[in-house]
C-alpha positions as semicolon CSV with decimal commas, in nm:
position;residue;x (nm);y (nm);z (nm)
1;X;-0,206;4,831;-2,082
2;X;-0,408;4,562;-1,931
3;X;-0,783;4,550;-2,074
4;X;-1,029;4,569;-1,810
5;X;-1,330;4,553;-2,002
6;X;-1,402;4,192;-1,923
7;X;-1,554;4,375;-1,518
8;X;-1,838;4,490;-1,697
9;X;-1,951;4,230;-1,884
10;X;-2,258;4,261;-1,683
11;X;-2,422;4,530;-1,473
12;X;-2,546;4,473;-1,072
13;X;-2,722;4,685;-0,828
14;X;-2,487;4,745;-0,587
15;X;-2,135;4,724;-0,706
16;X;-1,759;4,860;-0,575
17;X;-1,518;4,996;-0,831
18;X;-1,249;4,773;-0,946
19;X;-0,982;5,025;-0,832
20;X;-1,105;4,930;-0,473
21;X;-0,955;4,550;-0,444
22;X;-0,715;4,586;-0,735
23;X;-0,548;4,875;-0,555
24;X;-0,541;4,676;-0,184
25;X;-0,393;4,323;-0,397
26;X;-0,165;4,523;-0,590
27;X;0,025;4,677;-0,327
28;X;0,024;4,399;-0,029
29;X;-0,058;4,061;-0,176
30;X;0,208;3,827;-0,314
31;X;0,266;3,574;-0,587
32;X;0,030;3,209;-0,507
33;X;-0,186;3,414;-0,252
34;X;-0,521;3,367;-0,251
35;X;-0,827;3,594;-0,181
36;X;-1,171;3,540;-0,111
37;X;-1,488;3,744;-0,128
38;X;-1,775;3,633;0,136
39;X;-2,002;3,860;-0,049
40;X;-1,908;3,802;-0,447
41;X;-2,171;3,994;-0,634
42;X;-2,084;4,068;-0,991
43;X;-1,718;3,936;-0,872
44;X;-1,513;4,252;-0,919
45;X;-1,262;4,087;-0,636
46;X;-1,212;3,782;-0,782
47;X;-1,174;3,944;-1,089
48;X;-0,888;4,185;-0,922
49;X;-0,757;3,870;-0,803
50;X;-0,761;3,762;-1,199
51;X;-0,549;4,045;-1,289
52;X;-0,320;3,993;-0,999
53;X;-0,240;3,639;-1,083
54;X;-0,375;3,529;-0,724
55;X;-0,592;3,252;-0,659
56;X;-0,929;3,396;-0,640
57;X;-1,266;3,283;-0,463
58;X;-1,627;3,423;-0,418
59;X;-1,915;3,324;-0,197
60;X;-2,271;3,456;-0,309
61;X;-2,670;3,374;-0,206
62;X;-2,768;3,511;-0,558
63;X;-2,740;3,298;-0,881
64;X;-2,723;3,564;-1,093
65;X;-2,429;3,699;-0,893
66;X;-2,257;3,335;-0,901
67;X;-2,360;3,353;-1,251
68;X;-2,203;3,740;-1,312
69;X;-1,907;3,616;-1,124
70;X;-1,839;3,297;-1,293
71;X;-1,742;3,517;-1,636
72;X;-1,509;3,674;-1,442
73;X;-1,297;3,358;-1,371
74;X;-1,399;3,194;-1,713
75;X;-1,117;3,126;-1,956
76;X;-1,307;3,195;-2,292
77;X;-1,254;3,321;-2,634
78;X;-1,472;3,564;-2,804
79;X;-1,505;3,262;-3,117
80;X;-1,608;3,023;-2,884
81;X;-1,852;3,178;-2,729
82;X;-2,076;3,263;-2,989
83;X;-2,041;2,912;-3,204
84;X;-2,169;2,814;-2,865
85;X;-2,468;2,983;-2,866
86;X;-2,514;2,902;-3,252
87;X;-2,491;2,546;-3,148
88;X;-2,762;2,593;-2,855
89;X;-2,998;2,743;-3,099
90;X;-2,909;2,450;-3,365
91;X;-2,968;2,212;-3,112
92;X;-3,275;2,337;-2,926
93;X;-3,520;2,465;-3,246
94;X;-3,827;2,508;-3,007
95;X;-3,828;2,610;-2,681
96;X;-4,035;2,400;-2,419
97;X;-4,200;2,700;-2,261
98;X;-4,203;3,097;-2,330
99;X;-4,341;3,356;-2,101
100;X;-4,665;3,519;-2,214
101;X;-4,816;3,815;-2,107
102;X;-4,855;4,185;-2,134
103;X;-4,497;4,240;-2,027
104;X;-4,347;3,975;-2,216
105;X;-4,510;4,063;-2,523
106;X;-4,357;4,446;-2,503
107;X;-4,048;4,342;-2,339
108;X;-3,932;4,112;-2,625
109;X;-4,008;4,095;-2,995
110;X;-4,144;3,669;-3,064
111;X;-3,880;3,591;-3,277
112;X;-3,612;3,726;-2,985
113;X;-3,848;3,589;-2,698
114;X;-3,842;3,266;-2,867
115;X;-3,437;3,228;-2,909
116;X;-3,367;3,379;-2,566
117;X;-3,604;3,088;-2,415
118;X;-3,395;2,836;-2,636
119;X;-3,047;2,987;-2,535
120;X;-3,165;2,958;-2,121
121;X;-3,281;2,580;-2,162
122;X;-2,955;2,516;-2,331
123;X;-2,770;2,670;-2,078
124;X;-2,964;2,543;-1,786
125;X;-2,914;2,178;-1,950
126;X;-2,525;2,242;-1,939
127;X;-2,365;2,528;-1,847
128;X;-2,033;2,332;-1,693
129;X;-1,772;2,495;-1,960
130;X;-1,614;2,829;-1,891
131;X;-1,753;2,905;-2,247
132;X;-2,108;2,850;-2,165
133;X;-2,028;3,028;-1,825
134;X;-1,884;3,317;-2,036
135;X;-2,180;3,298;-2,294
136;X;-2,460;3,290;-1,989
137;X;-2,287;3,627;-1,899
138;X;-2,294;3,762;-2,232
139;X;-2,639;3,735;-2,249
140;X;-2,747;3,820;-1,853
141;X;-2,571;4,163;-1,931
142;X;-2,781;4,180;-2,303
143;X;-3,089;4,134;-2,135
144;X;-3,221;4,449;-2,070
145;X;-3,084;4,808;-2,152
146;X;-3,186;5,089;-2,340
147;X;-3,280;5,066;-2,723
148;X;-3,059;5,232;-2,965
149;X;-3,116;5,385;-3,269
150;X;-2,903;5,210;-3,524
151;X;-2,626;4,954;-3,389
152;X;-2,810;4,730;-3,151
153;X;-2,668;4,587;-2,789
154;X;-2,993;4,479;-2,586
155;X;-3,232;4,219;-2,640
156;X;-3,535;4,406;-2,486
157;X;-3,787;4,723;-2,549
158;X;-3,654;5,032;-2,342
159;X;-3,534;4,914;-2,070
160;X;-3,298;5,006;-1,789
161;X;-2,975;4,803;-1,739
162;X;-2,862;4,750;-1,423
163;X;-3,201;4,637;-1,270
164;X;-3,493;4,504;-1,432
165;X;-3,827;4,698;-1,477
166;X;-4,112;4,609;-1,272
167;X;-4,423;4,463;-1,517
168;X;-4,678;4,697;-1,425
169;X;-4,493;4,969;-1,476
170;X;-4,323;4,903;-1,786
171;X;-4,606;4,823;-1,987
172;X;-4,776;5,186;-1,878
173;X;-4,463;5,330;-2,013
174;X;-4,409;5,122;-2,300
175;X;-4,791;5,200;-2,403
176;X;-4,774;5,566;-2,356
177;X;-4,482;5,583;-2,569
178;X;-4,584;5,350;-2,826
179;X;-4,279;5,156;-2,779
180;X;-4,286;4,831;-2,964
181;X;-3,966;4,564;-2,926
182;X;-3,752;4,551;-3,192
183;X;-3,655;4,179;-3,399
184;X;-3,300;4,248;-3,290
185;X;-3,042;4,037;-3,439
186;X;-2,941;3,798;-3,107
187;X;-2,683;3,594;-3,228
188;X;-2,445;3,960;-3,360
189;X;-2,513;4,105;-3,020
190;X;-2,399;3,798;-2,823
191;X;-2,100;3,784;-3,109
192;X;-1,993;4,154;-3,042
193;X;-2,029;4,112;-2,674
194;X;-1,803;3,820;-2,639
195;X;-1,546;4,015;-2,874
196;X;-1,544;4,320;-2,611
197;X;-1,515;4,150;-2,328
198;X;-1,318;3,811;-2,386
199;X;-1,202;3,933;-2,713
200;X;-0,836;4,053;-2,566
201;X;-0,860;3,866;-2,221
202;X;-0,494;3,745;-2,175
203;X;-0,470;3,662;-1,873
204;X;-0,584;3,310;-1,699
205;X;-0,778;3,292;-1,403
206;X;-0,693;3,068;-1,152
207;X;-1,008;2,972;-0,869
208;X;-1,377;2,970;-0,829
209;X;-1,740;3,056;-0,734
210;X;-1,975;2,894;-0,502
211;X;-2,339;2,924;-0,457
212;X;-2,394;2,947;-0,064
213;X;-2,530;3,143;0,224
214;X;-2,146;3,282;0,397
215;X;-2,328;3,282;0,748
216;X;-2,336;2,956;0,686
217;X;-1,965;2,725;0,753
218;X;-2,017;2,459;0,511
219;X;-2,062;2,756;0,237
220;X;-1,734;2,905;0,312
221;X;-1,547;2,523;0,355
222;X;-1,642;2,424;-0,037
223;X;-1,341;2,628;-0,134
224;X;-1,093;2,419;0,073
225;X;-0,821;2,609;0,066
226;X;-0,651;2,820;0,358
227;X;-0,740;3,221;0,247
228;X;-0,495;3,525;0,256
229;X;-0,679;3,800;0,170
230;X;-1,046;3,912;0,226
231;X;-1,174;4,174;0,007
232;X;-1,529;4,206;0,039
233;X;-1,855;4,475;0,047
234;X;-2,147;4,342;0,232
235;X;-2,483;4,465;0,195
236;X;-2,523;4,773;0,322
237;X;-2,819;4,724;0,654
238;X;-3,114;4,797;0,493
239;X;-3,047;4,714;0,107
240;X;-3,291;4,384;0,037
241;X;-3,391;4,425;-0,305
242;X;-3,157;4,247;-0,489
243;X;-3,358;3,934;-0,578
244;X;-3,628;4,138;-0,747
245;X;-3,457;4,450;-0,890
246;X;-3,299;4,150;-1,064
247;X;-3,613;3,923;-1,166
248;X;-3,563;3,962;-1,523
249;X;-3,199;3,822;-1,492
250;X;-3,279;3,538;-1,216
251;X;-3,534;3,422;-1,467
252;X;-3,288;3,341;-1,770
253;X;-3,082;3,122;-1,441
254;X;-3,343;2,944;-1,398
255;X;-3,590;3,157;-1,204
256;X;-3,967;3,210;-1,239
257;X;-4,125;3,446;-1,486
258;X;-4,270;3,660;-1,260
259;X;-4,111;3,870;-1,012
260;X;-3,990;3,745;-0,680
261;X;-3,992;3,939;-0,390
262;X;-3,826;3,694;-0,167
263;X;-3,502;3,846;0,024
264;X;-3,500;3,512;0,282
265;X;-3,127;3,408;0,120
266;X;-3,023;3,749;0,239
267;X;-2,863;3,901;0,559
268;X;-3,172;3,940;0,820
269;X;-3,243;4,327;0,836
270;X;-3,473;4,340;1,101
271;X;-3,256;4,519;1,372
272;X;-2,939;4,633;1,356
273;X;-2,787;4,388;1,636
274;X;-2,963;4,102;1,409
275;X;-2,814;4,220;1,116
276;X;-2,450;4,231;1,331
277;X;-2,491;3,918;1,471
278;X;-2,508;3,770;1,085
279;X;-2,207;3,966;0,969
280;X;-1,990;3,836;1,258
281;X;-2,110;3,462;1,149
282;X;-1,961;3,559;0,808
283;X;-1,639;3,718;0,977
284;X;-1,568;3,343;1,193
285;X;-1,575;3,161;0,886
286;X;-1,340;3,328;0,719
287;X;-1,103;3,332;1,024
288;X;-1,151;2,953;1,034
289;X;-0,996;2,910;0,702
290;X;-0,810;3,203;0,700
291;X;-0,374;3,183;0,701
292;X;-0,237;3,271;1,049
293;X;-0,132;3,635;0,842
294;X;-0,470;3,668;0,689
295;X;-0,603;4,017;0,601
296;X;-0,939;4,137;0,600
297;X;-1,023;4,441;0,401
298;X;-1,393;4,600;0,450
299;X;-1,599;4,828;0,218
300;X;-1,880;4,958;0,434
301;X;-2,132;5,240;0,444
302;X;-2,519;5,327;0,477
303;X;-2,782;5,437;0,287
304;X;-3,029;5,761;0,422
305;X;-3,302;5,559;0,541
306;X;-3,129;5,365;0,790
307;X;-2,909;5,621;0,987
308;X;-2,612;5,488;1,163
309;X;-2,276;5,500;1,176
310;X;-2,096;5,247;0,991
311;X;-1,761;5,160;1,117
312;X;-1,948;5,120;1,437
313;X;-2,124;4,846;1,313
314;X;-1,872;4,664;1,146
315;X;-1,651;4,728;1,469
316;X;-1,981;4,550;1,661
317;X;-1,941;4,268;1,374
318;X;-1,586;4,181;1,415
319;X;-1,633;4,147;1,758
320;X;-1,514;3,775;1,905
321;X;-1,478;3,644;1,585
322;X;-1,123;3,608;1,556
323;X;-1,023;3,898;1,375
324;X;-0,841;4,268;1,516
325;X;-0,949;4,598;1,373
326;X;-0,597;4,770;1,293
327;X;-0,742;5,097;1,084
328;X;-1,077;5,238;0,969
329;X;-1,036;5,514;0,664
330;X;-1,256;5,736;0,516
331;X;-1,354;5,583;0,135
332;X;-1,539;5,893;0,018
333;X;-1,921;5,901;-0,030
334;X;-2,182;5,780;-0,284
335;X;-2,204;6,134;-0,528
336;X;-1,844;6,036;-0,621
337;X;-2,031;5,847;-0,867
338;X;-1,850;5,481;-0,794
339;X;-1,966;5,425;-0,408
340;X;-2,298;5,160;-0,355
341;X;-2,497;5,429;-0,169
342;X;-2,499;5,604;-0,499
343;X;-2,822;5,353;-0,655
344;X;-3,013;5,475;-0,297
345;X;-2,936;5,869;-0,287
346;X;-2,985;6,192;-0,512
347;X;-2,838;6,538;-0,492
348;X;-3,184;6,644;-0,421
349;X;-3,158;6,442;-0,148
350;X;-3,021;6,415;0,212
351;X;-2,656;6,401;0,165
352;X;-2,519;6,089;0,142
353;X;-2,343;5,926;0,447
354;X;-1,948;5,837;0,401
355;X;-1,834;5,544;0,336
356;X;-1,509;5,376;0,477
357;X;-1,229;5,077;0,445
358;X;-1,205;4,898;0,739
359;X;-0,863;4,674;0,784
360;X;-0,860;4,412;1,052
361;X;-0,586;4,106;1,081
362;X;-0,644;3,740;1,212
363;X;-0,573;3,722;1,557
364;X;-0,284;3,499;1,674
């Protein structure tokens, strides 16, 4: 049985089950076929792709997804990784800055705050290896969780882990529950992280990730190479919180220490023929360096606060850009517990709207 483990390495807001592009590569795409993922996120297609043996690509606006997503194609072992971090914090004894604050204070014990600042200049110096691309990982998905009693496997205070607290909040909470961090032991977290999820990785990865904007043609060209498959899950219209819900993460990449708010590398949300109009850019790109059989494969739903019907949009989308709509199933909805509506609905409230896998072909 093939170990999967290596998916979650690290968390991310909105993300598809792996059973979603594994099962469509699995049972139509061949040996030396490639696949590509406009939309990359935490690179759960490319790492499909990885377990398929196929040539594997992602596009994403985010650095912490390109970051998420590099892991995925990184050929590591669990030994390497952590005598690279051993020889980041050998290298770099004193960080050149460290956040201060109320939140930074409570979020991180010193002597934690101060390695974790030494391990992101390191890696922001040089982070070309698929080890240091693998140990980046390690730590992005160590950076925030909740705190355990005994065994340790999160830098932080109480946290939650798949998006990052808000400061005002989280020091009201941590000071009404008289939470103080703990001085957790970083170097046997990042050690037992890299043995669970590149410990009994067997299988090479063959491809890459690129940081770019997928409306955009030049971001698509960098992978110059003609495309097979397209597996992909855009934002869903209205979902524009990615760059802060992941603030805390974007900082150890290189971001600022406070929280951005910025969604401008995004799709444009302000109308749904705007939003459309974006998608379709991304859907002519592909076809322009897609194979004359190319397939495109389409997650798509909505979430309750921006009613609409979406295979109608994506229908709008694919409109002149080169590709047919062949089918349009029904994917199941968000309570299921592994759809992306599920981070924007309750049962308490308004059911969740369906979600579905569009298919569409390059046109001759």
């Amino acid at each position: 049985m093939i170990n999967t483990a290596l998916n979650g390495i690290c968390p991310y807001f909105t993300m598809f089950p792996l059973e979603f592009p594994r099962r469509v590569l699995t049972r139509h795409a061949h040996a030396g076929q490639t696949v590509l993922d406009p939309f990359a996120g935490r690179g759960t297609t490319l790492y499909a792709g990885r377990l398929e043996g196929l040539h594997a690509y992602g596009v994403d606006s985010n650095p912490v997804a390109v970051a998420i997503s590099a892991a995925k194609l990184a050929n590591a072992t669990s030994g390497r990784i952590a005598a690279a971090a051993r020889h980041i914090l050998k290298t770099h004894r004193f960080p050149k800055a460290v956040p201060t604050g109320d939140f930074w204070q409570l979020a991180f014990h010193p002597h934690v705050l101060d390695q974790l600042c030494r391990l992101r200049e390191g890696l922001l110096e040089d982070c070309e290896s698929d080890t240091r691309k693998a140990l980046r990982a390690v730590i992005l998905g160590a950076l925030h969780g909740p705190r355990a009693k005994t065994k340790h496997s999160y830098f932080s205070n109480q946290c939650t882990r798949t998006y990052a607290p808000k400061p005002a909040y989280a020091v009201k909470f941590w000071r009404r529950h008289r939470m103080r961090p703990v001085n957790v032991d970083v170097l046997e977290i990042i050690r037992a992280r890299a043995m669970r999820y590149f410990g009994g990785e067997q299988i090479k990865a063959k491809g890459g990730i690129f940081s770019g904007d997928s409306t955009a043609p030049e971001s698509i060209n960098q992978i110059n190479r003609e495309i097979d498959w397209i597996v992909t899950s855009p934002p869903y219209y209205g979902m524009r919180t990615y760059l802060p819900d992941q603030w805390l993460r974007l900082w150890f990449v290189g971001g600022s220490a406070d929280v951005c708010y910025s969604n401008d590398k995004q799709l444009p949300h302000g109308s749904r023929e705007e939003f459309s109009t974006a998608l379709g850019k991304v859907w002519r790109n592909c076809a322009a360096v897609a194979t004359a059989n190319a397939r495109l494969v389409i997650r798509f739903g909505a979430i309750n606060d921006r009613k609409l019907d979406p295979r109608e949009l994506v229908k709008q989308s694919l409109a002149g850009t080169g590709w047919s709509l062949l089918t349009s199933r029904n994917a199941g909805s968000a309570p299921d517990g592994r759809r992306q509506a599920n981070h924007f609905s309750t049962m308490e409230a308004a059911p969740p709207i369906a979600e579905y896998d569009l298919w569409a072909e390059k046109m001759a």
